[in-house]
PDB file of N, CA, C and O in Angstrom:
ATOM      1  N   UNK A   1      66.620  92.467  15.754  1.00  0.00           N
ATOM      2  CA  UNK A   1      65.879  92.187  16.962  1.00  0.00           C
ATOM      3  C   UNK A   1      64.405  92.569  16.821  1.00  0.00           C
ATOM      4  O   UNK A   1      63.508  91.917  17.354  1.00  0.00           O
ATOM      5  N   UNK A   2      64.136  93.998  15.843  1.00  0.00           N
ATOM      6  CA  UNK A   2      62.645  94.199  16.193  1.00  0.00           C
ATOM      7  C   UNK A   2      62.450  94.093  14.704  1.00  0.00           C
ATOM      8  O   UNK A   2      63.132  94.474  13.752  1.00  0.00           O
ATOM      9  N   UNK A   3      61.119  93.355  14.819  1.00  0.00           N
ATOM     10  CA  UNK A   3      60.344  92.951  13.153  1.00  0.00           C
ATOM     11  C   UNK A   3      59.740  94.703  12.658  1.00  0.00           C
ATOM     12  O   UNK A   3      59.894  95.459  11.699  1.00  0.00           O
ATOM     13  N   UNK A   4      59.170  94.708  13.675  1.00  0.00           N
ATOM     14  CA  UNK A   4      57.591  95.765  13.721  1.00  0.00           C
ATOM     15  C   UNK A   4      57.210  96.310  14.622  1.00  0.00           C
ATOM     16  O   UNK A   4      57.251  95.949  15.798  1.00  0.00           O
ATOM     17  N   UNK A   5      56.547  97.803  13.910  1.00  0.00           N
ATOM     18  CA  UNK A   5      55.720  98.289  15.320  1.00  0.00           C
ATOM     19  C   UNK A   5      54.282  98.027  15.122  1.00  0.00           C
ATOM     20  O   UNK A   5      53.559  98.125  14.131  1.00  0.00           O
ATOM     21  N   UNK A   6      54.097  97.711  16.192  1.00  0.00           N
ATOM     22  CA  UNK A   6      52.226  97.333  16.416  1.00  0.00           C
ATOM     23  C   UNK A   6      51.040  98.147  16.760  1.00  0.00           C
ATOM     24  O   UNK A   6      50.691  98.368  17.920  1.00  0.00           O
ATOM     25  N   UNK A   7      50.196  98.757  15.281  1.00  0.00           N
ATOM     26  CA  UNK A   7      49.528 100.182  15.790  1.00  0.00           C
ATOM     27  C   UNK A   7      50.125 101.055  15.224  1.00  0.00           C
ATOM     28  O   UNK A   7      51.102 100.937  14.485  1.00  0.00           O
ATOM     29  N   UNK A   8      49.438 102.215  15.613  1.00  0.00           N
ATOM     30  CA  UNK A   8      50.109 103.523  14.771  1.00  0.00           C
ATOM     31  C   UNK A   8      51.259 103.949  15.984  1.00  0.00           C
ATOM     32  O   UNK A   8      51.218 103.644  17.176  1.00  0.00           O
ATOM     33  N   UNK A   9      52.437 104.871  15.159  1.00  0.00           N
ATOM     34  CA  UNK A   9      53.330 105.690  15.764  1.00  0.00           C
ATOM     35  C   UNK A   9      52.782 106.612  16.855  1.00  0.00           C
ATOM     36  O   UNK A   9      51.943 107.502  16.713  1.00  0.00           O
ATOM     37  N   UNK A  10      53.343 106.274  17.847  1.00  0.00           N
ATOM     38  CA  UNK A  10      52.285 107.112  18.984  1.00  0.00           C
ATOM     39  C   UNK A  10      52.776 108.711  19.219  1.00  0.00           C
ATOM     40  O   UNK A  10      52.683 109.345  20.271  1.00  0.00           O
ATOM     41  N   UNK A  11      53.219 109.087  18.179  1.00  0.00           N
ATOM     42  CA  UNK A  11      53.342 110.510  17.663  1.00  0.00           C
ATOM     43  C   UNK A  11      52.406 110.807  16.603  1.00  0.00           C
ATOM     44  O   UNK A  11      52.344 111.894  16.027  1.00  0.00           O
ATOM     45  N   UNK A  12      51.640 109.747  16.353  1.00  0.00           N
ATOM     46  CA  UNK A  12      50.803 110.410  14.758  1.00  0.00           C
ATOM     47  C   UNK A  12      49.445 111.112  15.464  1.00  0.00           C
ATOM     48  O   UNK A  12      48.945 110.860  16.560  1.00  0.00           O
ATOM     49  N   UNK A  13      49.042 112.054  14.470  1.00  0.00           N
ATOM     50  CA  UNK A  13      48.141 112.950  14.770  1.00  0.00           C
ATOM     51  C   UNK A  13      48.603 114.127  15.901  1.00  0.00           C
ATOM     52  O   UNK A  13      47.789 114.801  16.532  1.00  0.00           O
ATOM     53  N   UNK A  14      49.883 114.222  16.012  1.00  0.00           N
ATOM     54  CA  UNK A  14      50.576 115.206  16.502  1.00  0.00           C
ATOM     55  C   UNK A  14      50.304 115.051  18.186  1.00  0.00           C
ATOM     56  O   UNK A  14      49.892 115.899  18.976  1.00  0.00           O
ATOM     57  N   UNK A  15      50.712 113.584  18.424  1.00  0.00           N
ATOM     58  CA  UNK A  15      50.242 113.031  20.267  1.00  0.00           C
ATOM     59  C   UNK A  15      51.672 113.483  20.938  1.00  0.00           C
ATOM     60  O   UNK A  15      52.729 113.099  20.437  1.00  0.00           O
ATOM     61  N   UNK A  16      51.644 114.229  21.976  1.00  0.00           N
ATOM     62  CA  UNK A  16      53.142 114.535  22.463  1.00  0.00           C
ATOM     63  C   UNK A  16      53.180 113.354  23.803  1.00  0.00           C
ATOM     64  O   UNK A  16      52.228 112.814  24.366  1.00  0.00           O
ATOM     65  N   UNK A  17      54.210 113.248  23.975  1.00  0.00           N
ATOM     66  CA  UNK A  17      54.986 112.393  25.021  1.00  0.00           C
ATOM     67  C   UNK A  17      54.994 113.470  26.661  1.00  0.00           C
ATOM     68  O   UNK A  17      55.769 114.427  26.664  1.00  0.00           O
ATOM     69  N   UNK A  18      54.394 113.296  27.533  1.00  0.00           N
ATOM     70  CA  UNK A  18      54.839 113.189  28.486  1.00  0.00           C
ATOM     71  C   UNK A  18      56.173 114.176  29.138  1.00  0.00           C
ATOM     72  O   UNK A  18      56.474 115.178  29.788  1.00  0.00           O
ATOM     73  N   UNK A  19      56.538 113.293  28.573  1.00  0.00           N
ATOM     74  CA  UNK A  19      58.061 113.793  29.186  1.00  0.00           C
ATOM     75  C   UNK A  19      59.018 114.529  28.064  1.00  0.00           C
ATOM     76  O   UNK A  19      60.211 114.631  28.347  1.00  0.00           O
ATOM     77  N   UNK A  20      58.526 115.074  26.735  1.00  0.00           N
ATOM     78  CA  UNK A  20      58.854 115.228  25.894  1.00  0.00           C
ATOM     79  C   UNK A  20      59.695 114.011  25.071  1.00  0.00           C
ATOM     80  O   UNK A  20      59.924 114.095  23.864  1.00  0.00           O
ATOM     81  N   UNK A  21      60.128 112.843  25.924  1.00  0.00           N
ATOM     82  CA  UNK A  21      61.351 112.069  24.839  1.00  0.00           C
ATOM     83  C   UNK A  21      60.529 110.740  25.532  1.00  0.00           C
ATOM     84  O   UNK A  21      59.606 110.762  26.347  1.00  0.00           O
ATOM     85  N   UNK A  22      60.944 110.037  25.149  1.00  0.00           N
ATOM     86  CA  UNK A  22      60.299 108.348  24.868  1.00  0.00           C
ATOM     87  C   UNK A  22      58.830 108.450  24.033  1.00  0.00           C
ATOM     88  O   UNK A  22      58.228 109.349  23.445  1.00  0.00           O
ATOM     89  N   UNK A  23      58.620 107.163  24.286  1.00  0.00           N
ATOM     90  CA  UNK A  23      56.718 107.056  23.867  1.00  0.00           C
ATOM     91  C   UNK A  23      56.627 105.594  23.893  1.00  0.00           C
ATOM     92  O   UNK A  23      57.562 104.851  23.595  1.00  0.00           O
ATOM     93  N   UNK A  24      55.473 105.217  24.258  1.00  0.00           N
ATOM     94  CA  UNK A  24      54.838 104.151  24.788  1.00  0.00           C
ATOM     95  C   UNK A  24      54.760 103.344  23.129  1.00  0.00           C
ATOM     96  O   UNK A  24      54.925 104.058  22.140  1.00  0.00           O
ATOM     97  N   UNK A  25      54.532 102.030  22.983  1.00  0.00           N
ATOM     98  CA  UNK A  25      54.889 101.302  22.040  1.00  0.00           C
ATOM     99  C   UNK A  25      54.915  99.637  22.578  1.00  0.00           C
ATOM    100  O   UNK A  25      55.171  98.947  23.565  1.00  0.00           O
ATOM    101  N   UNK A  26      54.463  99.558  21.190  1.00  0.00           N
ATOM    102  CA  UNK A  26      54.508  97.724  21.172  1.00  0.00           C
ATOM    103  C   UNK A  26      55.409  97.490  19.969  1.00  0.00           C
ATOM    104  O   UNK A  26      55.079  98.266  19.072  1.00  0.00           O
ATOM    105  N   UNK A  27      56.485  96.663  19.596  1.00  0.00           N
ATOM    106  CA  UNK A  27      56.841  95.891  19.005  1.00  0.00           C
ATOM    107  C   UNK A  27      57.103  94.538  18.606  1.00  0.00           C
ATOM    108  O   UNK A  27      57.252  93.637  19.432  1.00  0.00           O
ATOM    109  N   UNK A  28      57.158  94.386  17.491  1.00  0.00           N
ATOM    110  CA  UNK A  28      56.721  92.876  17.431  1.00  0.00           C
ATOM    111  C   UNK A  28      59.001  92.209  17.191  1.00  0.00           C
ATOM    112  O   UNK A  28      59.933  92.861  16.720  1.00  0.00           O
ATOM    113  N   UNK A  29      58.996  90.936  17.707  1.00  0.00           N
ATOM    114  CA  UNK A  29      60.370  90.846  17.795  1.00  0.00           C
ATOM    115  C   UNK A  29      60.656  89.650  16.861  1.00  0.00           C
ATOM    116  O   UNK A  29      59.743  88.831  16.757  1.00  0.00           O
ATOM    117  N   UNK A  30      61.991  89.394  16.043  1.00  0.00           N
ATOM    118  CA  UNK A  30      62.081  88.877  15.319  1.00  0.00           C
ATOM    119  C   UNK A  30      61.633  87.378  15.510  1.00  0.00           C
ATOM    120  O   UNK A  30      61.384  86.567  14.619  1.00  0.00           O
ATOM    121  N   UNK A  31      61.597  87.234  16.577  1.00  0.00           N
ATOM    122  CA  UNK A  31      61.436  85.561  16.909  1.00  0.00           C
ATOM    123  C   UNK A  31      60.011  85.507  17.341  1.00  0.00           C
ATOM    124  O   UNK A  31      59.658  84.430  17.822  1.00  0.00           O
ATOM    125  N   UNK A  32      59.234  86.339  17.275  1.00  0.00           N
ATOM    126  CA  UNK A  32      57.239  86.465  17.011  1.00  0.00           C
ATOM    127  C   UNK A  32      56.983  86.849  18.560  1.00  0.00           C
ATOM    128  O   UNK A  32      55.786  87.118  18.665  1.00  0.00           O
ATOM    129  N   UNK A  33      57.539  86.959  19.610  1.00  0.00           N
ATOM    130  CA  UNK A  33      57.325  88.028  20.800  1.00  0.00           C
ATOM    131  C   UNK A  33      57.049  88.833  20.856  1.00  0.00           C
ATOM    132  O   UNK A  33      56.845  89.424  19.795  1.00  0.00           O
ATOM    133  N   UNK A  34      56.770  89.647  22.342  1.00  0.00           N
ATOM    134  CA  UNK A  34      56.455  90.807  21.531  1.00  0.00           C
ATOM    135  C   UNK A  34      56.997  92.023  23.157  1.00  0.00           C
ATOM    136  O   UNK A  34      56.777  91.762  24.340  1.00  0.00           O
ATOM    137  N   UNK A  35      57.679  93.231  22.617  1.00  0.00           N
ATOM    138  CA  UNK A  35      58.312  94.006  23.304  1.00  0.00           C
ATOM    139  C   UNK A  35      57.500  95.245  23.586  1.00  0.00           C
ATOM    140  O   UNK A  35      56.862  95.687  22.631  1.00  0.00           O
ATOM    141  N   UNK A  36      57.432  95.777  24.556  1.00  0.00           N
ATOM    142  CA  UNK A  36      56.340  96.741  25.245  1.00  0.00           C
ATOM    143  C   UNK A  36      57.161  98.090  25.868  1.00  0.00           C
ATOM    144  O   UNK A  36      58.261  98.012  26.415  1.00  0.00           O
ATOM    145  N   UNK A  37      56.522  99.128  25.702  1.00  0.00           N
ATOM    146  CA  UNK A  37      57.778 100.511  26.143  1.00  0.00           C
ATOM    147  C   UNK A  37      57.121 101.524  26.816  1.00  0.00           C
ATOM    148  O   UNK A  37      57.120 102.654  26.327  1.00  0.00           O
ATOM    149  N   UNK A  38      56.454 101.249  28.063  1.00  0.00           N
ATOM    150  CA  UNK A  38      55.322 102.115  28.753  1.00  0.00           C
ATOM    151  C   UNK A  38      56.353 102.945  29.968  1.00  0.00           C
ATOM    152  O   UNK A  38      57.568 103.140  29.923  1.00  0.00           O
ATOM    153  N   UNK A  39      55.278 103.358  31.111  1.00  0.00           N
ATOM    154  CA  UNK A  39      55.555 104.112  32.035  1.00  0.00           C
ATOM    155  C   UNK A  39      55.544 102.948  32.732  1.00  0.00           C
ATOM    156  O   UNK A  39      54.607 102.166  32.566  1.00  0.00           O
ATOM    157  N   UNK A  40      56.896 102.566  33.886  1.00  0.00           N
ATOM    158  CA  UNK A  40      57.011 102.046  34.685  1.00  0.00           C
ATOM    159  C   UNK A  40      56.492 102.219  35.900  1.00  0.00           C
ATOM    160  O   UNK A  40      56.986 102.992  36.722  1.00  0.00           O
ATOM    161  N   UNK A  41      55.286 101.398  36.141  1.00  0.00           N
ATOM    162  CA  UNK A  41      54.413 101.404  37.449  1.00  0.00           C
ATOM    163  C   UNK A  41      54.563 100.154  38.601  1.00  0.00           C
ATOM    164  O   UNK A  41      53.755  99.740  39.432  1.00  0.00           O
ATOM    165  N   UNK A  42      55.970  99.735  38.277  1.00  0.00           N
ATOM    166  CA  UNK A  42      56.169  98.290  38.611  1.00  0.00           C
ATOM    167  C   UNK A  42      55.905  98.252  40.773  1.00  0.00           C
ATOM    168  O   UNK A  42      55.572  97.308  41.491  1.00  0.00           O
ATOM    169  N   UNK A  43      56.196  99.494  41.081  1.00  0.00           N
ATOM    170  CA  UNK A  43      56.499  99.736  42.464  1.00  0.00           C
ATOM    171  C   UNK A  43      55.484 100.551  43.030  1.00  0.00           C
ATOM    172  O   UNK A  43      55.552 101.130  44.115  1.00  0.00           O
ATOM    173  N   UNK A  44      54.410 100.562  42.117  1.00  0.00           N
ATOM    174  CA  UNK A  44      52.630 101.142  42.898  1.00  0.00           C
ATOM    175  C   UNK A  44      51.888  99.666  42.169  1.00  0.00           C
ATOM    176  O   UNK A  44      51.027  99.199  42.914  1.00  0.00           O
ATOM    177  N   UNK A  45      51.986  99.269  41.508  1.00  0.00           N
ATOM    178  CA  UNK A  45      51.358  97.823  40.954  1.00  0.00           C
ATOM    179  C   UNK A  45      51.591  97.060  41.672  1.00  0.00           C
ATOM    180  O   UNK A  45      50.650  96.492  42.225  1.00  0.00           O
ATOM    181  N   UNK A  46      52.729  96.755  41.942  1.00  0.00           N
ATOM    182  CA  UNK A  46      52.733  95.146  42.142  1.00  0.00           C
ATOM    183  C   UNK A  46      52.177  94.378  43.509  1.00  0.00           C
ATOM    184  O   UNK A  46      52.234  93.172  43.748  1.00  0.00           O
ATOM    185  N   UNK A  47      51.702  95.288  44.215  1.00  0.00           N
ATOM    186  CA  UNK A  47      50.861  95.078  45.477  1.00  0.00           C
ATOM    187  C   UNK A  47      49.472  94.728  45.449  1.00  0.00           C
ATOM    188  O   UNK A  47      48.691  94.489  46.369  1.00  0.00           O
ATOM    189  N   UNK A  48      49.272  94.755  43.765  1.00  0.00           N
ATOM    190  CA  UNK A  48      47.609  95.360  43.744  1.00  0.00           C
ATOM    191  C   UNK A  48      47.851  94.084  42.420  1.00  0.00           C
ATOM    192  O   UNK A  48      47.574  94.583  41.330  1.00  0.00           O
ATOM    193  N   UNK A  49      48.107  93.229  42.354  1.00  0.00           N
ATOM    194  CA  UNK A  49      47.915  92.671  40.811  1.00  0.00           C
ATOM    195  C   UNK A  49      46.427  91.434  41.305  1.00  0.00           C
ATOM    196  O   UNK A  49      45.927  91.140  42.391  1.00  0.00           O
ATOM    197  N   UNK A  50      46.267  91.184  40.476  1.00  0.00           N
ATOM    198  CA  UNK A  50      45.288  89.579  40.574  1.00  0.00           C
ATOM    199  C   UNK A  50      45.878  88.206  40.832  1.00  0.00           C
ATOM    200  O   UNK A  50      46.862  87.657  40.336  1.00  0.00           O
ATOM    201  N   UNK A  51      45.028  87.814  41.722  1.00  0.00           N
ATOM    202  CA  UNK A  51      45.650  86.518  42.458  1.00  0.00           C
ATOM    203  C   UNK A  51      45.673  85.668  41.398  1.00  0.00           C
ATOM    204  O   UNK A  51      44.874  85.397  40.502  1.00  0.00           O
ATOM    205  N   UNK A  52      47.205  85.159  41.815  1.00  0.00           N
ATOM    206  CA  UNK A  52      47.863  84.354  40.582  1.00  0.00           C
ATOM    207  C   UNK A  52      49.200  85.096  40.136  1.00  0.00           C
ATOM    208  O   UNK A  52      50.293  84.616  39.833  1.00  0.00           O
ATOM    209  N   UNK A  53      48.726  86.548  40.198  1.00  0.00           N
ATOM    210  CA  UNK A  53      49.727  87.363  39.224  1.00  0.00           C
ATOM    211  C   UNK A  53      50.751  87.604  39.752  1.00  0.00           C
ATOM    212  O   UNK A  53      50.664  87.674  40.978  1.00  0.00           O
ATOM    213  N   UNK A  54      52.547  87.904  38.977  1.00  0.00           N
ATOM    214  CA  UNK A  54      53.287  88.141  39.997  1.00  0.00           C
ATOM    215  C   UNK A  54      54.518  88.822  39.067  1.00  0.00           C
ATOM    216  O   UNK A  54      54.614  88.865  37.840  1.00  0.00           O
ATOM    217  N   UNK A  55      55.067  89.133  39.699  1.00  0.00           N
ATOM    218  CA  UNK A  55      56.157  90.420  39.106  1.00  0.00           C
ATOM    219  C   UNK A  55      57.626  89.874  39.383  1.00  0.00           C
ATOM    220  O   UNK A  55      58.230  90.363  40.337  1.00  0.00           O
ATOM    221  N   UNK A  56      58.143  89.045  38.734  1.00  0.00           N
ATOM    222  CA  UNK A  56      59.615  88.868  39.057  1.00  0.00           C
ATOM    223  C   UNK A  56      60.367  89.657  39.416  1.00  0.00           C
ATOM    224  O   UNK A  56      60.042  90.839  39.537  1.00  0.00           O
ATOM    225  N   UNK A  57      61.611  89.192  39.690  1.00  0.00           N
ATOM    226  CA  UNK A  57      63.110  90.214  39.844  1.00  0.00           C
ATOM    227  C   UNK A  57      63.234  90.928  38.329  1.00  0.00           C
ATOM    228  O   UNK A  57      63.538  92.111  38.174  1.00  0.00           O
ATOM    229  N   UNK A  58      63.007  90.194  37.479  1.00  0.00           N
ATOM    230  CA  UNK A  58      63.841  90.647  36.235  1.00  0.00           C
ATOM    231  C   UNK A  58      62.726  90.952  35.114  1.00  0.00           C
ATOM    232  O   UNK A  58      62.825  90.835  33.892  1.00  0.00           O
ATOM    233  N   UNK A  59      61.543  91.414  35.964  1.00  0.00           N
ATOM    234  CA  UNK A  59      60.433  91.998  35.089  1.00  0.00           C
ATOM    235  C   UNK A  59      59.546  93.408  35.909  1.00  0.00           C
ATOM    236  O   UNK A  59      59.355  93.466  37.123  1.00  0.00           O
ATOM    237  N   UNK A  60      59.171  94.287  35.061  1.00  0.00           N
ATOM    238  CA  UNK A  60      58.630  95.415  35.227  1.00  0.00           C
ATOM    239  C   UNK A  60      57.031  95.578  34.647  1.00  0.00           C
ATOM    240  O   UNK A  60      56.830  95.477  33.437  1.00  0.00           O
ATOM    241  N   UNK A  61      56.230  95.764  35.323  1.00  0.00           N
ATOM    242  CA  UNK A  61      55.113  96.552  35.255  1.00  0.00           C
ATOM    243  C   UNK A  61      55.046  97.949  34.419  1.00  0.00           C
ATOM    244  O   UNK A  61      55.605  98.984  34.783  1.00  0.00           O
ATOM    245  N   UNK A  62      54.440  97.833  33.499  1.00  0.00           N
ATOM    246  CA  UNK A  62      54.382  99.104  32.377  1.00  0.00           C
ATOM    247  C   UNK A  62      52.963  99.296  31.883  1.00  0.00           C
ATOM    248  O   UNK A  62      52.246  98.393  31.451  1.00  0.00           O
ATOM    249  N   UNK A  63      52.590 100.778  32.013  1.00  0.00           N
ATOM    250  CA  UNK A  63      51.403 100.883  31.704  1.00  0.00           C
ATOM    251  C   UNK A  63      51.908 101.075  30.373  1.00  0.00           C
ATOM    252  O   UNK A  63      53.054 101.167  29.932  1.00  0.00           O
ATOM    253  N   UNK A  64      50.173 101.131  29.560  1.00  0.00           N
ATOM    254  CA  UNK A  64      50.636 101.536  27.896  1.00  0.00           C
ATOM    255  C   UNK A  64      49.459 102.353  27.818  1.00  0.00           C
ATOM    256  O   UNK A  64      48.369 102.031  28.291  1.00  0.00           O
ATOM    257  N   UNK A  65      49.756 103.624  27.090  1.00  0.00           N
ATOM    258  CA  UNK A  65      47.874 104.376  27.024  1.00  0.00           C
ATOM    259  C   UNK A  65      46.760 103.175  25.816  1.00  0.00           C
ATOM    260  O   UNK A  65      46.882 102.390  24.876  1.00  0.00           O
ATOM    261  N   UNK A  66      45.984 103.637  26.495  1.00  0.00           N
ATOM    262  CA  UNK A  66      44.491 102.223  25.956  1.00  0.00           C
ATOM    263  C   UNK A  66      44.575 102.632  23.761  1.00  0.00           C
ATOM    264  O   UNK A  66      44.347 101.890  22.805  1.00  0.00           O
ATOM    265  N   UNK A  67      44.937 103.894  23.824  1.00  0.00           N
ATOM    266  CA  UNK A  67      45.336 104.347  22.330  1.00  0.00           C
ATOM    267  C   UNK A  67      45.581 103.356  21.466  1.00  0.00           C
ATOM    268  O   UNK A  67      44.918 102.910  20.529  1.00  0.00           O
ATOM    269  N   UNK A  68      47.331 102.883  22.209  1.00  0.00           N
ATOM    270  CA  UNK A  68      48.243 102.459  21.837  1.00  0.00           C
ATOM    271  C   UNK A  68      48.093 100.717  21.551  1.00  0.00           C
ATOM    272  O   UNK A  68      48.637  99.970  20.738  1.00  0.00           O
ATOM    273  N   UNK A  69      47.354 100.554  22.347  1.00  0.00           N
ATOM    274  CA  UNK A  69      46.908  99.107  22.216  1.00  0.00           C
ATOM    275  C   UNK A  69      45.707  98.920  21.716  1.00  0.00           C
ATOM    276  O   UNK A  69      45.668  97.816  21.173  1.00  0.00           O
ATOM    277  N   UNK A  70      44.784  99.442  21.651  1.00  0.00           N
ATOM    278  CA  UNK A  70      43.689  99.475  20.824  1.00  0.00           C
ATOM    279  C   UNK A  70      44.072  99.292  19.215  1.00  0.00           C
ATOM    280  O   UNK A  70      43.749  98.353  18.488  1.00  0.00           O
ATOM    281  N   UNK A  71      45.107 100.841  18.768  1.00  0.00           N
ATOM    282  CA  UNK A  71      45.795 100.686  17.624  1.00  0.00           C
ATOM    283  C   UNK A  71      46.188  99.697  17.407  1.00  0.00           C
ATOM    284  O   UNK A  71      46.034  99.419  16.218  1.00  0.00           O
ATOM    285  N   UNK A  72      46.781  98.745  18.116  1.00  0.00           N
ATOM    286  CA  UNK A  72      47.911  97.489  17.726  1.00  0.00           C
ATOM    287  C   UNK A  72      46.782  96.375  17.674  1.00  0.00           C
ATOM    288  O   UNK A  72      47.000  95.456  16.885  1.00  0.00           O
ATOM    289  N   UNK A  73      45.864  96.340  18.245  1.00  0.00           N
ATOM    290  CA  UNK A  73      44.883  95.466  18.387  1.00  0.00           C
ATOM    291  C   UNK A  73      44.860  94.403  16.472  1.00  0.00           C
ATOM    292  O   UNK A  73      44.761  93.179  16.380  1.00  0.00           O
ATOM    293  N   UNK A  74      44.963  95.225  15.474  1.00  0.00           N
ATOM    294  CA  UNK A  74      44.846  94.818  14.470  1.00  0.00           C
ATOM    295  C   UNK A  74      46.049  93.864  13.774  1.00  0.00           C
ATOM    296  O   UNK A  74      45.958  92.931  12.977  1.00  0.00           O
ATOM    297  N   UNK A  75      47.212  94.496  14.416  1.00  0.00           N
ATOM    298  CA  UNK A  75      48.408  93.698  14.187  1.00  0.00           C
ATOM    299  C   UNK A  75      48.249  92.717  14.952  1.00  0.00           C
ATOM    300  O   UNK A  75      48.699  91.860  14.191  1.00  0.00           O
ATOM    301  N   UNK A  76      47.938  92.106  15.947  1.00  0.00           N
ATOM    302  CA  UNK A  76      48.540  90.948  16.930  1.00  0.00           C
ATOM    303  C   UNK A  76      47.445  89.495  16.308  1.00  0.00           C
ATOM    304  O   UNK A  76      46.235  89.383  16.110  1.00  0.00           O
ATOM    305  N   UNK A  77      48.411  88.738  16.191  1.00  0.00           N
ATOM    306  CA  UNK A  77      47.676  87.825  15.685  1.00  0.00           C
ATOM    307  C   UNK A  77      46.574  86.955  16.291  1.00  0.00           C
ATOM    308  O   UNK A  77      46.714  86.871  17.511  1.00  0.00           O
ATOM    309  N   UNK A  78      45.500  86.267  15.808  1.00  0.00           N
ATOM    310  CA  UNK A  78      44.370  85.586  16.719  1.00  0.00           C
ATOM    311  C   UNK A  78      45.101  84.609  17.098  1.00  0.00           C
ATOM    312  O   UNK A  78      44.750  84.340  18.247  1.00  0.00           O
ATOM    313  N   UNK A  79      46.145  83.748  16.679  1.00  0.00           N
ATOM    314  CA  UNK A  79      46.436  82.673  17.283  1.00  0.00           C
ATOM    315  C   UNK A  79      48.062  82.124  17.521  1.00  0.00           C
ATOM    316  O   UNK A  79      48.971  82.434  16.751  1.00  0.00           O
ATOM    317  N   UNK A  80      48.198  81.475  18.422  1.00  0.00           N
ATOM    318  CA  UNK A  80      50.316  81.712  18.567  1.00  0.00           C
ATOM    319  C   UNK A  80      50.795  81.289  17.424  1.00  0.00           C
ATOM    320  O   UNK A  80      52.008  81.308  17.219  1.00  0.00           O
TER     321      UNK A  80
END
């Protein structure tokens, strides 16, 4: 299911978690998608998104620290 992670391990340089257990993360998925593992903000967000924007039943709002995606910035490809 998962190809890759995107960015550095968001434990490197000795970064602690929060909550001591999970950590925020991008992965890349075998079929070229891509899977996201933040803090669920789906129920203070979704009141506040940009017109247009919208939050299904069967989708969640996840922050990711700017770190984590900055890091991955190099993995994600320029074009689909």
């Amino acid at each position: 299911m998962f190809k890759r992670r995107l960015g550095i391990d968001p434990h490197a340089g000795g970064q602690q978690t929060p909550g001591v257990y999970g950590c925020p993360d991008i992965l890349e998925l075998e079929d070229g998608d891509f899977a996201v593992i933040g803090a669920d903000i789906t129920e203070m967000a979704a009141g506040q998104l940009a017109f247009g924007a919208s939050c299904g039943p069967d989708e969640r709002i996840v922050r990711v620290p700017r770190r984590i995606l900055v890091s991955a910035k190099a993995d994600i490809p320029d074009h689909a």
